[in-house]
C-alpha positions as CSV (number, residue, x, y, z in Angstrom):
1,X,23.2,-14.0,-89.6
2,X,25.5,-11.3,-91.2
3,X,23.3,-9.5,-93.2
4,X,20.9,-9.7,-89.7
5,X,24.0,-7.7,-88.2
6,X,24.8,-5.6,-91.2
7,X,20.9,-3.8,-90.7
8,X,21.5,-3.9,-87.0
9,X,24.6,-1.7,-87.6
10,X,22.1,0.4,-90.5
11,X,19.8,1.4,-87.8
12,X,22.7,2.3,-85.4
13,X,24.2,4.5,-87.7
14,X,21.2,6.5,-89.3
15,X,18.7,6.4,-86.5
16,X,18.8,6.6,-82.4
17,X,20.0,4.0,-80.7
18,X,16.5,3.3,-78.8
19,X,13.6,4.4,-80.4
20,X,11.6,4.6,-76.7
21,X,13.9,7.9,-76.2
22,X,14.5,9.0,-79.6
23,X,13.6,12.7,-77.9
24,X,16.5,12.3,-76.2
25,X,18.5,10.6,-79.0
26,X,19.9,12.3,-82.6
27,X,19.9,10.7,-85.4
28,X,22.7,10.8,-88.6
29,X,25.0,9.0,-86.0
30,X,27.3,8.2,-89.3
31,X,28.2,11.9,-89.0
32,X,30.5,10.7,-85.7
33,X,32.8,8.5,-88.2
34,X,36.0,10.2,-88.8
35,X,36.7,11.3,-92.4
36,X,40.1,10.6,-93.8
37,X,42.7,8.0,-92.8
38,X,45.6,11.1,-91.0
39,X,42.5,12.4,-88.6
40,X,41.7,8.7,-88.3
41,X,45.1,7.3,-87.0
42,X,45.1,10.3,-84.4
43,X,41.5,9.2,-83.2
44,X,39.8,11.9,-84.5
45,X,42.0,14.7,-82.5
46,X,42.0,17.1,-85.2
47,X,40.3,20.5,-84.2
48,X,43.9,22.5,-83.9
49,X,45.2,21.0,-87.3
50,X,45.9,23.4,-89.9
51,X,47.5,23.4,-93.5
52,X,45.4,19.6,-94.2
53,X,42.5,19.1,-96.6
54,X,40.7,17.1,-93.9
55,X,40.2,20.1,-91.9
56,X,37.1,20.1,-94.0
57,X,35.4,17.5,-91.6
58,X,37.1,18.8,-88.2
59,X,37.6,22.7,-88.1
60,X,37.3,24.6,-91.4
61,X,39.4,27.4,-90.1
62,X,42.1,24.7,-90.7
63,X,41.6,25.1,-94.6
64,X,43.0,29.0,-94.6
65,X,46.4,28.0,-93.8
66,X,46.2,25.4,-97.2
67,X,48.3,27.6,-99.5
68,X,48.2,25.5,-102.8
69,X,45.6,23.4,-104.7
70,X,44.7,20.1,-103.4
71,X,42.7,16.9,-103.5
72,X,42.0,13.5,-102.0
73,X,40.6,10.4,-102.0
74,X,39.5,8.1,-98.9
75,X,38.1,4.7,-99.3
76,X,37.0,3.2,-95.8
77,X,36.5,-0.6,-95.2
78,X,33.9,-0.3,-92.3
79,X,33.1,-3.3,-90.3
80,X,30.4,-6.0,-91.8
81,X,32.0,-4.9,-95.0
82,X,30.2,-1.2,-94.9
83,X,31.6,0.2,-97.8
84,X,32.4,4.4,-98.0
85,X,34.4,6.9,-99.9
86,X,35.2,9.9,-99.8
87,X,36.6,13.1,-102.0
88,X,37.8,16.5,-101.0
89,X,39.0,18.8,-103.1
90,X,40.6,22.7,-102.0
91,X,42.0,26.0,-103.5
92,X,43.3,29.1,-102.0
93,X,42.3,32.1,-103.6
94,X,44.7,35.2,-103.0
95,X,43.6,37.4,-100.9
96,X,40.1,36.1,-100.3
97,X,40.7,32.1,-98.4
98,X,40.6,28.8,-99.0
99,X,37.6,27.1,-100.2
100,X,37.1,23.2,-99.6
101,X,34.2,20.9,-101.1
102,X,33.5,17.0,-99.5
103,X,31.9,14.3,-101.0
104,X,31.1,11.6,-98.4
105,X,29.3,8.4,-99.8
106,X,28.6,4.9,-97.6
107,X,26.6,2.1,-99.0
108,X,25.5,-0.6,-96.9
109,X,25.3,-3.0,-99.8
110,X,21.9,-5.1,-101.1
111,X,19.3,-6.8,-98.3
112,X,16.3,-9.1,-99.1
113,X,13.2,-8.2,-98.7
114,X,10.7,-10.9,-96.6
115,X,7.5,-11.0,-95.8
116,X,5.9,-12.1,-93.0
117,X,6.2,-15.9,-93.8
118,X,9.5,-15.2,-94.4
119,X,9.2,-15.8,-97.8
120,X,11.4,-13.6,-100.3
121,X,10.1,-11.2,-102.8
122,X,12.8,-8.7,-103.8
123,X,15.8,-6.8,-102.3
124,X,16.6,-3.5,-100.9
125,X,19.7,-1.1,-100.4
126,X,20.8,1.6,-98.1
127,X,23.0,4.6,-98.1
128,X,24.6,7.7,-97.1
129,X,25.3,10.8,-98.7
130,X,27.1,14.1,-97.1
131,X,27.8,17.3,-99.4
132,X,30.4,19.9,-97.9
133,X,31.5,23.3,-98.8
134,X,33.6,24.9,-96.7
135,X,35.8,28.3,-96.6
136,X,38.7,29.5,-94.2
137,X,40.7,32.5,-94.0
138,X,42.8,33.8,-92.2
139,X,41.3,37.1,-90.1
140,X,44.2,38.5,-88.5
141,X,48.3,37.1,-88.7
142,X,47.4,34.7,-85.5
143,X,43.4,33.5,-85.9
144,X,41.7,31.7,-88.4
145,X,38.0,31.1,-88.8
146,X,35.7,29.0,-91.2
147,X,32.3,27.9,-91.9
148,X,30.9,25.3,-93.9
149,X,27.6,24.4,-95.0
150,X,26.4,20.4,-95.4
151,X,23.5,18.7,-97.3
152,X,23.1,15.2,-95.8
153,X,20.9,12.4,-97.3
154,X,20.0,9.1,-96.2
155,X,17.9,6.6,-97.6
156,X,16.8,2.8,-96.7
157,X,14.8,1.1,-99.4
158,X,12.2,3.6,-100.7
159,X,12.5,5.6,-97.9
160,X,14.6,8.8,-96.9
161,X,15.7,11.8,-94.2
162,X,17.3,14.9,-95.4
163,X,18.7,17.4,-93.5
164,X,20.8,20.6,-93.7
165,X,23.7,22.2,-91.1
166,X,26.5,24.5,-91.0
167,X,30.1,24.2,-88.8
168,X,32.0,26.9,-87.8
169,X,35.9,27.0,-86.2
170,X,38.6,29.1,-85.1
171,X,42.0,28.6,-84.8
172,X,44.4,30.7,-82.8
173,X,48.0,29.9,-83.8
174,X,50.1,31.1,-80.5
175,X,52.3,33.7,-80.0
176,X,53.0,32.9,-77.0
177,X,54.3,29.4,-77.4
178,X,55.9,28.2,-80.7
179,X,54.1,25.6,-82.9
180,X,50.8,26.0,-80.7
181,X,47.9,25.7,-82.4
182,X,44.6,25.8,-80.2
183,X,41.1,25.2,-82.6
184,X,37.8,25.3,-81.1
185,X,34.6,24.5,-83.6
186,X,31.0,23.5,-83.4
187,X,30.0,21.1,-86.4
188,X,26.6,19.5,-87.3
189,X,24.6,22.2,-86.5
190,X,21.6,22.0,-88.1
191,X,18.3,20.4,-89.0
192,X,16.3,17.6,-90.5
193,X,14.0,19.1,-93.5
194,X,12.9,15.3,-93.8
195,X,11.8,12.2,-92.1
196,X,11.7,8.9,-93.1
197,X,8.2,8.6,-92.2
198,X,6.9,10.8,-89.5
199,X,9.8,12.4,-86.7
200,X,12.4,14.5,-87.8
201,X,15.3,13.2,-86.2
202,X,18.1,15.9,-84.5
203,X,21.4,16.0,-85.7
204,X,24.7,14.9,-84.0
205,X,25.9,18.5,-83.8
206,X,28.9,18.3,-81.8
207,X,31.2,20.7,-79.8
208,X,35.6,20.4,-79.7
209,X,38.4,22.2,-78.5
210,X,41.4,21.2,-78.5
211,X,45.2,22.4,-79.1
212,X,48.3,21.1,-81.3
213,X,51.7,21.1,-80.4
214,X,54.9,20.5,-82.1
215,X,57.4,19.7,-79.9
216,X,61.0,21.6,-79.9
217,X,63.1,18.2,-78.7
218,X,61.4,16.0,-79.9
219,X,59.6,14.7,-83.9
220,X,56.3,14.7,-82.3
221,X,52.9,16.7,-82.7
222,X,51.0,15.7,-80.4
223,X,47.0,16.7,-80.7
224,X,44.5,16.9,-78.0
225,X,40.8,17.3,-78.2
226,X,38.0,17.5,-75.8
227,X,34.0,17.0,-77.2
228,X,30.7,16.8,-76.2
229,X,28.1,15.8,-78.9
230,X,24.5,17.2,-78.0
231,X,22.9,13.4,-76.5
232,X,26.2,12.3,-75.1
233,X,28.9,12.6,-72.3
234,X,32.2,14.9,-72.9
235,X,34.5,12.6,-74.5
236,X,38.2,13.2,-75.1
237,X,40.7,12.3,-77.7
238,X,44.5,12.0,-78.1
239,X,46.9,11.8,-81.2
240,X,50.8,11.4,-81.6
241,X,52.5,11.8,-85.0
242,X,55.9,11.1,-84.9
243,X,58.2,12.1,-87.9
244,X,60.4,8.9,-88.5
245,X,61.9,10.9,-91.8
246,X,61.6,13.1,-94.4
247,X,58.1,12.0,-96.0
248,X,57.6,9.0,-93.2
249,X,55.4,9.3,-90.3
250,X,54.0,6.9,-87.7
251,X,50.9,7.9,-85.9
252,X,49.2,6.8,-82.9
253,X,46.0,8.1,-80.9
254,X,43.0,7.0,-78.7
255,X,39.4,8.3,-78.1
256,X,37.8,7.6,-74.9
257,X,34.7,6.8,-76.8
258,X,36.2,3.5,-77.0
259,X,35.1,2.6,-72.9
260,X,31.6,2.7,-73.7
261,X,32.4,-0.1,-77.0
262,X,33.6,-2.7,-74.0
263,X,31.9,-5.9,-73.8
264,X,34.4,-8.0,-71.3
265,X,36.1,-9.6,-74.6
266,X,39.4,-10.3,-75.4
267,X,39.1,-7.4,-77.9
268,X,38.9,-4.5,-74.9
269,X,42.4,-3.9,-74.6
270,X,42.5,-2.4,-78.0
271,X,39.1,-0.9,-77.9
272,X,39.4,2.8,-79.1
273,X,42.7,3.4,-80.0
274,X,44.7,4.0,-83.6
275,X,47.1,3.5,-85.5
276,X,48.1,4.8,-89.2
277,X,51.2,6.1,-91.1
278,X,52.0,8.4,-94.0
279,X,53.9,8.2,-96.3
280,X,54.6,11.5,-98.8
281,X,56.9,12.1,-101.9
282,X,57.4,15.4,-103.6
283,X,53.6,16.4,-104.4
284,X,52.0,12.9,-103.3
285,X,50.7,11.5,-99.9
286,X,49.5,8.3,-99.2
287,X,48.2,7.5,-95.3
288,X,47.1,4.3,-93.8
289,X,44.6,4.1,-90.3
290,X,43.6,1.5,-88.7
291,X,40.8,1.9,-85.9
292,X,39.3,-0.5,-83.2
293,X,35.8,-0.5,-82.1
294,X,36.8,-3.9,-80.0
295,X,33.8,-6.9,-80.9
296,X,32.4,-5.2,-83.2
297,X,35.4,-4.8,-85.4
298,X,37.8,-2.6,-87.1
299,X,37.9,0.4,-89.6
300,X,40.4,0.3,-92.5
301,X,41.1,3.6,-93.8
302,X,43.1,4.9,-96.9
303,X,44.0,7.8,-98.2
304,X,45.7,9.2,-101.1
305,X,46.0,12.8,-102.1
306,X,48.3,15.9,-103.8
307,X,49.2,18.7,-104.5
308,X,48.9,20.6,-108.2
């Protein structure tokens, strides 16, 4: 029965939802995952960030403000054992920006193959794969802006989709108010170049604004986004990260997506929000973020990264 649910969730997350309005539907729905445990533990609230490697997945205009040499590594425990990884790698360049380049992998793990007697005769695997290269810079002393450019593959046995798509951000850092960031960004804008058999399926492309705010009394940034993907209501997300010390940070957040995951369990009460800390010495971070998606389970995310 859990390899029966494992495909279930395959479908979900590389195809619509239902196939009798798939015009209405786009496809690459693993695209809507959040990359990288920080963004993670804030529920994805990430569009006014700046100065983190991650901004890479979120708002690329978030990268120019990344003044040293950096890289990461994420590995996601998905629900139904979904396995996926991820490493991003950036460098600023004097003068010129900050370019940033993602490697997002998810395997779904081996399937039998039946057939119509049930009978077995071999097995089959599935996966995901997302290419990112991304620059920022910094136009003038208060805005930011960035594009990136994305090859994204996925297969299912002997069959595959390929598609292509670009984001772009900005990210005004305040005058007017200290430690306000505001970031807007469109991301997954793009198309299919291949099916898996006949219809090209649209892509998740999504659009978020949102702001950042450090607060003056108080250890907390607090992050706000609103979205809308393209086949979807506006959503909103909200992220805390408190600074318990030097190098120690607790983080909280919840997405609103989280009201369409109830199914009247016992598991609703958590349904959408997060939770994750960091934890950062001298040149070294390592972050932690847990994520409910209520009955259907949890994500476990991990991330370590530095500075060189």
């Amino acid at each position: 029965m859990k390899r029966h649910h494992r495909i279930l969730v395959i479908c979900l997350m590389i195809m619509p939802l239902q196939p009798a309005h798939a015009a209405d539907m786009a496809g690459f729905n693993f695209l809507r995952t959040h990359v990288g445990a920080r963004p993670a533990a804030l529920a994805g609230a990430f569009t006014a960030i700046d100065g983190d490697l991650h901004a890479i997945y979120f708002n690329p205009a978030g990268l120019a403000s990344l003044e040293t040499r950096s890289a990461g590594a994420t590995y996601l425990n998905h629900v139904l054992d979904i396995q996926s990884g991820v490493i991003v790698v950036g460098h600023h360049f004097e003068n010129v920006g900050t370019v940033g380049i993602g490697l997002n992998y998810i395997d779904y793990g081996s399937f039998d193959k039946t057939d119509k007697n049930g009978e077995k005769f071999g097995t089959f695997g599935a996966n995901n794969i997302v290419m990112t290269a991304t620059y920022g810079r910094t136009l003038i002393n208060n805005i930011s802006a960035g594009i990136g450019l994305k090859y994204i593959r996925s297969v299912i046995d002997s069959y595959s989709s390929q598609a292509v798509a670009t984001d772009i951000g900005f990210l005004y850092h305040a005058h007017f108010s200290e430690n306000l960031n505001i970031g807007v960004s469109i991301l997954h804008l793009g198309q299919s170049t291949s099916a898996f058999i006949d219809t090209k399926e649209d892509l998740p492309t999504q659009i978020v604004a949102g702001f950042s705010k450090k607060l003056a009394h108080l250890p907390l940034l607090f992050n706000a986004n609103i979205y809308k993907y393209v086949d979807d209501d506006i959503q909103f997300a909200i992220g805390g990260e408190f600074t318990i010390s030097e190098g120690l940070f607790l983080r909280l957040g919840y997405n609103s997506l989280g009201r369409d995951q109830k199914v009247g369990s016992d598991y609703d009460s958590i349904t959408g929000f997060s939770a994750g800390f960091g934890f950062h010495l001298k040149r070294y971070q390592l972050d932690y973020a847990f994520s409910s998606m209520g009955e259907v389970g949890s994500l476990n995310r991990i991330t370590f990264s530095s500075s060189f």
